[in-house]
matplotlib code that plots the C-alpha trace (Angstrom):
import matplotlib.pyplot as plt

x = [0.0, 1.5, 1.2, -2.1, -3.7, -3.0, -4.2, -7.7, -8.3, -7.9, -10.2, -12.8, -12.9, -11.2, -8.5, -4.8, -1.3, -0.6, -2.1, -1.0, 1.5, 0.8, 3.3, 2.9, 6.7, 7.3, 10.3, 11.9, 11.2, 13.4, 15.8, 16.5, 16.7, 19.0, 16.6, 16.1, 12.7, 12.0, 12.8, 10.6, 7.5, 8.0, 9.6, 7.5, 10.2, 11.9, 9.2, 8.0, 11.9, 12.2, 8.8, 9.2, 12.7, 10.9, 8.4, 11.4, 13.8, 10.9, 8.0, 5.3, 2.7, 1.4, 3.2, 1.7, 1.6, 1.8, 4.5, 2.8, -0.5, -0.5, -0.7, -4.4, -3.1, -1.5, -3.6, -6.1, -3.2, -1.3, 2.2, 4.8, 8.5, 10.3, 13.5, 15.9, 15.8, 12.6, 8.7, 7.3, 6.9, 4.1, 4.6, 1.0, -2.6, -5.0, -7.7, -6.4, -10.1, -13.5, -14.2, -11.4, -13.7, -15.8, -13.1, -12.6, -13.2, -13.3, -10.0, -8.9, -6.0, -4.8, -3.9, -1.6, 1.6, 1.6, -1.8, -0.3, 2.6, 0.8, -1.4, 2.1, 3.5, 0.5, 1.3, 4.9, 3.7, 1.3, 4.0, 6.8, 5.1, 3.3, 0.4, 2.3, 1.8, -1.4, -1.0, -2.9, -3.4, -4.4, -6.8, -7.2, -10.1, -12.0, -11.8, -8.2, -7.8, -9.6, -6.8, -4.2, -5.6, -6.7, -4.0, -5.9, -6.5, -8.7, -10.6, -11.6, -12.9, -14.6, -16.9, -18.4, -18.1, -19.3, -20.5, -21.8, -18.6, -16.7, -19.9, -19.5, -15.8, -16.1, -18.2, -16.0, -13.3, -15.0, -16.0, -12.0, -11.5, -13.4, -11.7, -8.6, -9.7, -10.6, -7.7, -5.9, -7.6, -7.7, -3.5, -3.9, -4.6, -6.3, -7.1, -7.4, -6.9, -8.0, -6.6, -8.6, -6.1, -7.9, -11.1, -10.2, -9.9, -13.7, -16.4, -18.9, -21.6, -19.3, -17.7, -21.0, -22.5, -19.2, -17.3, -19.2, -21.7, -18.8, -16.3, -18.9, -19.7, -15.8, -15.5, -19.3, -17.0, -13.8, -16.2, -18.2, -14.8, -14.0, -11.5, -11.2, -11.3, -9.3, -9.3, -6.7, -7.4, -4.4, -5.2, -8.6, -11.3, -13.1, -16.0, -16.2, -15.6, -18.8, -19.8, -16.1, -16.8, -20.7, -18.7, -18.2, -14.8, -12.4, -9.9, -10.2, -6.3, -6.5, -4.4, -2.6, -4.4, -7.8, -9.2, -10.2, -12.5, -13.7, -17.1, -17.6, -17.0, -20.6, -20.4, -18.0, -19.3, -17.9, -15.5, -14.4, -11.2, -9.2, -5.1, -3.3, -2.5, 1.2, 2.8, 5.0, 7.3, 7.1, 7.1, 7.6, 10.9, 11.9, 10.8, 12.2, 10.7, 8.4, 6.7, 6.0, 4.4, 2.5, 1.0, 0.6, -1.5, -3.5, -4.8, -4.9, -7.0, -9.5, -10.1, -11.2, -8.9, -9.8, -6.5, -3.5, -0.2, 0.6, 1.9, -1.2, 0.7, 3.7, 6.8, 9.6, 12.8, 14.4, 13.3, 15.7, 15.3, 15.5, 12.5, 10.3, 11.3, 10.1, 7.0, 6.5, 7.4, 4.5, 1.7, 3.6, 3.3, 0.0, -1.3, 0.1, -1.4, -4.8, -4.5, -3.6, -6.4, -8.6, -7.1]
y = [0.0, 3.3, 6.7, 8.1, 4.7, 4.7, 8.0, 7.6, 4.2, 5.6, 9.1, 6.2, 4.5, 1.2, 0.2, 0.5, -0.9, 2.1, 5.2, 7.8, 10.3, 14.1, 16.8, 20.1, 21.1, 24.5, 26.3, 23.2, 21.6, 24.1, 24.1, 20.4, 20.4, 23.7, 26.3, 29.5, 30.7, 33.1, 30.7, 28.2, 30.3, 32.1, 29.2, 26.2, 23.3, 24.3, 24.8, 20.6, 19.6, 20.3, 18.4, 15.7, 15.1, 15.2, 13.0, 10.4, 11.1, 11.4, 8.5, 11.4, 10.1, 13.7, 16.4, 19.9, 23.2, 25.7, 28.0, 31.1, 32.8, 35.7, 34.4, 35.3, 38.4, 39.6, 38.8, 41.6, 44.0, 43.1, 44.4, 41.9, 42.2, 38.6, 38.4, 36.2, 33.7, 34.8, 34.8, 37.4, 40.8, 43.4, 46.0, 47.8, 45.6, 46.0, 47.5, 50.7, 51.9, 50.1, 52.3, 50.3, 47.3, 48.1, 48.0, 44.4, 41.9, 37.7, 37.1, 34.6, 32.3, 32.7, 36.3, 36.3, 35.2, 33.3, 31.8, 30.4, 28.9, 27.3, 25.4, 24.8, 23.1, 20.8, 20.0, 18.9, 16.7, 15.4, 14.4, 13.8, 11.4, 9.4, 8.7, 7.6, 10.6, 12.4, 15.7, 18.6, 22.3, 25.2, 28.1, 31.3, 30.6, 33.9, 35.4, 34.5, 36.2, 39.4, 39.8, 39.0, 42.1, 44.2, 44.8, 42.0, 44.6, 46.5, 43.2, 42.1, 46.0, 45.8, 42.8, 44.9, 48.3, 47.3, 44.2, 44.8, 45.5, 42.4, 40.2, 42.0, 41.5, 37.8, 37.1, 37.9, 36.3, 32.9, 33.0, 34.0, 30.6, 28.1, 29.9, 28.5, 25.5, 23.9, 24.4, 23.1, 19.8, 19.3, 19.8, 17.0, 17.7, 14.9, 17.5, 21.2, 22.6, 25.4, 28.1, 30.0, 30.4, 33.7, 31.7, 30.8, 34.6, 34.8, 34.2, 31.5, 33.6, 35.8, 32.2, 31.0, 34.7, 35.6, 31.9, 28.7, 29.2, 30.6, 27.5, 24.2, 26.4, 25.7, 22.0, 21.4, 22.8, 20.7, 17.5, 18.3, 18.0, 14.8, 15.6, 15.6, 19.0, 19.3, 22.6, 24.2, 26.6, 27.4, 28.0, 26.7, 25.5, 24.0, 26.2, 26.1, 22.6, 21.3, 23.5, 23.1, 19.2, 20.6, 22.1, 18.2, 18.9, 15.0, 16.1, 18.5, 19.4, 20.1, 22.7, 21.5, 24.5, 22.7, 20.5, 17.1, 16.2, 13.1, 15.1, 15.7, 12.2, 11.2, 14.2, 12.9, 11.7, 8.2, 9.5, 12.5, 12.1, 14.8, 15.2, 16.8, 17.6, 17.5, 20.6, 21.6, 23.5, 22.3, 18.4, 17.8, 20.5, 20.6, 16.9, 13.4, 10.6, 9.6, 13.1, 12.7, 9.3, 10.1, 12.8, 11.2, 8.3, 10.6, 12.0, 9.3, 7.7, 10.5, 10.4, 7.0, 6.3, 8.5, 11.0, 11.1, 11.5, 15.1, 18.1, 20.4, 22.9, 24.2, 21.7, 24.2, 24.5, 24.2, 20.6, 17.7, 15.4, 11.9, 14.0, 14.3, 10.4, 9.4, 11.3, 9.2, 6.1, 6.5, 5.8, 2.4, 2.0, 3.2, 1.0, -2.5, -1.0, -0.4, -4.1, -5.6, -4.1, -5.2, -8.8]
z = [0.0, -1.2, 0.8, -1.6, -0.8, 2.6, 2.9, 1.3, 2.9, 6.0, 5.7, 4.0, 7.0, 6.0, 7.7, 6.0, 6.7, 8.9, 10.4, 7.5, 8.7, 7.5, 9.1, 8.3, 7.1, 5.5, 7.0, 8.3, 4.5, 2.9, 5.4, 5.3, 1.6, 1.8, 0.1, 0.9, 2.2, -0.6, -3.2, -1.5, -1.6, -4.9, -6.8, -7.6, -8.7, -5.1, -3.2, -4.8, -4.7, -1.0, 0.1, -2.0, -0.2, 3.5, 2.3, 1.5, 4.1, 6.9, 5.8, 5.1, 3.5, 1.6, 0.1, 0.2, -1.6, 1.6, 2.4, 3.6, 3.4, 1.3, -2.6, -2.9, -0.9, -3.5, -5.8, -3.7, -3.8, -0.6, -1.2, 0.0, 0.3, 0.4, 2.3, 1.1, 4.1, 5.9, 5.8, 3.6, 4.7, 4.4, 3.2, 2.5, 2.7, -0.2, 2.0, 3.8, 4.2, 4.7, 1.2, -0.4, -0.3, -3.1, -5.3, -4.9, -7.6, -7.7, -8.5, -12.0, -10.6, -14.3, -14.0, -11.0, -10.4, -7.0, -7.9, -11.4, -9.2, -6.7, -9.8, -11.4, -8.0, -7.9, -11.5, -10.7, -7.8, -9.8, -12.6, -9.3, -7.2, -9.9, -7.8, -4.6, -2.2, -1.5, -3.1, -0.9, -2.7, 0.0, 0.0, 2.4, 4.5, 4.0, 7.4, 7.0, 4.0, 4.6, 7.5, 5.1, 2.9, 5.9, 9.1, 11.5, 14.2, 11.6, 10.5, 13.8, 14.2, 11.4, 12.1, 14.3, 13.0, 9.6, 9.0, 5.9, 4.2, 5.5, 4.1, 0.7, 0.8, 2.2, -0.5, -2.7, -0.7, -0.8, -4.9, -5.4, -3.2, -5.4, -8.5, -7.3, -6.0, -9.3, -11.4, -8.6, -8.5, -12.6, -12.1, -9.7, -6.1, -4.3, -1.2, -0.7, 2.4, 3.9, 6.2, 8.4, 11.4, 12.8, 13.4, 16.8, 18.0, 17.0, 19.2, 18.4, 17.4, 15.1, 13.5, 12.7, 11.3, 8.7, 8.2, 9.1, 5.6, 3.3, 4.6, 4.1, 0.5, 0.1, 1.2, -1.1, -4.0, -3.2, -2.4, -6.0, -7.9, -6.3, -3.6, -0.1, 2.0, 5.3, 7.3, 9.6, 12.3, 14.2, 18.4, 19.9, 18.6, 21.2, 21.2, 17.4, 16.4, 16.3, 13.3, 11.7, 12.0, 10.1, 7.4, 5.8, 5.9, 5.4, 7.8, 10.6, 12.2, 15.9, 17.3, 21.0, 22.6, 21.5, 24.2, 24.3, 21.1, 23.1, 23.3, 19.5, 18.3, 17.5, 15.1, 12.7, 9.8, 8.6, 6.5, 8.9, 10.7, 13.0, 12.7, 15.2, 17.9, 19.8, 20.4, 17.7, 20.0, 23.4, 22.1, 18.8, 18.8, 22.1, 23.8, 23.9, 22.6, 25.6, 25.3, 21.5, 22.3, 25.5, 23.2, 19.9, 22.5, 24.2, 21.2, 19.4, 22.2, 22.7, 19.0, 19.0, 16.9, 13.8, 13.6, 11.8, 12.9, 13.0, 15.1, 15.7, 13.1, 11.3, 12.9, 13.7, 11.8, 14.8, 15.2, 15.4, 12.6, 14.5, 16.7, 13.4, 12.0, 16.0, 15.2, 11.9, 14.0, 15.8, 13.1, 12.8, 16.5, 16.9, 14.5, 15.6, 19.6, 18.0, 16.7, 19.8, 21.2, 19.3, 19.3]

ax = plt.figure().add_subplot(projection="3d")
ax.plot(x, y, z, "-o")
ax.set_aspect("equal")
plt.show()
């Protein structure tokens, strides 16, 4: 069983050969494969070259298309800088005033740079991996990316202040998303994610009036092309997660600062499954071996099972590589546990 098919047996339900392994690895990706940050988010074949190597060197069982948030950014008119070794810079946001919002448009992948790239990285994993990794593309949530085109301290002001405005420009937002989605998936994604970190500074009420609609709108799109829909919100969820579990979405990651999801497990669907949750810093960078099991079990028990092995988000560049290939041991170890159990 390859990594793709141990990936979709598992979110189906079936049982695989293993519990898949999906780490999110950005910054420590291009530093183990000695590429510099800017190249990495601005140059497809280094961006692929650099995952494609962690995938092999670390057992991952998915490569992915994320390197920072701001490509549909741009697209809006976000000015970036891009330091040579660094995360992008900004430098100006698209909307300066709430006025600036009626100049938005839906945005045509085709036209802009960053979005052409990230369709031309699927494509080179597509032609890559030849069918043995699960390939995941990535959207802006679209709270997410109305802070990535308005300063965030603004945005959140402006759910309140003028509510109006953010819907008109969240519309807009979302229609740009499923734009992007499909020529994403028709290069060959098996998955789209998407990011809508900010979520979890939201209240409940506020999550379910601007995002929970405009997010299951995006997974419906991803699921009517054929392709499974996972969705990151960085921090915690716990309030939230029964409507993000609502949205359909195949794979829900869980933050470490996110409670116990023990509770919400009669929610999931049958083909629904969580992936999470160790601390990228405190375990997963900074702790021995017995921390990244103790919490790779935990969750793994209070998910019943259902969750691939992951840190809760981004794994540090800092991290020790044997720390990341123990991480990876784990879905071997979890596995032959769950079937001793069951024996």
């Amino acid at each position: 069983m390859n990594s793709l098919e141990r990936s979709v047996t598992f979110i189906e339900g079936s049982v695989p050969d293993r519990i898949p392994f999906h780490p999110i690895l950005m910054r420590f990706a291009a530093l183990h494969a000695g590429v510099r940050y800017r190249d990495f988010c601005i140059n497809p074949a280094k961006k692929c070259m650099a995952n494609i190597r962690c995938a092999a060197d670390f057992g991952s069982d998915w490569v992915n298309t994320m390197s920072d948030p701001w490509a549909e950014a741009e697209a809006f008119g976000t000015v970036l800088f891009y330091p040579e070794d660094d995360l992008p810079k900004v430098e100006q946001y698209a909307i300066k005033d709430i006025a600036d919002i009626d100049r938005l448009e839906v945005l045509r992948p085709g036209d802009h740079k960053r979005m052409r790239a990230r369709v031309e990285e699927t494509d080179i994993y597509r032609r890559e991996t030849a069918g043995n990794l699960l390939i995941c593309g990535w959207v802006e949530g679209p709270l997410a990316a109305y802070c990535d085109i308005r300063d965030i301290n603004m945005a959140m002001t402006d759910l309140y202040e003028y509510p109006e405005k953010v819907h008109k420009a969240l519309d807009i937002i979302t229609e740009s998303a499923l734009t992007f989605i499909t020529p994403q998936i028709m290069a060959g994604a098996h998955c789209i994610g998407i990011g809508d970190s900010v979520c979890s500074l939201i209240s409940p009420e506020l999550y379910h009036e601007f995002c929970f609609n405009r997010e299951k709108q995006i997974v419906d799109h991803i699921h009517s092309l054929g392709a499974y829909a996972k969705i990151h919100i960085c921090g915690n969820i716990s309030a939230i997660l029964h409507e993000v579990i609502m949205t359909g979405a195949d794979i829900i990651d869980i933050d470490h600062r996110t409670g116990p999801v023990t509770d919400v497990l009669k929610l999931l669907g049958p083909k629904q499954v969580f992936s999470g949750k160790s601390d990228p810093v405190s375990v997963v960078q900074d702790g021995n071996r017995e921390m990244i099991r103790n919490s790779c079990r935990e969750f793994f028990g209070e998910a019943g099972g259902r969750a691939i092995i992951s840190a809760g988000c981004e794994v540090p560049p800092g991290t020790p590589a044997e720390n990341l290939r123990f991480l990876a041991s784990m879905s071997e170890e979890l596995f032959t546990e769950a079937g001793k159990d069951k024996g």
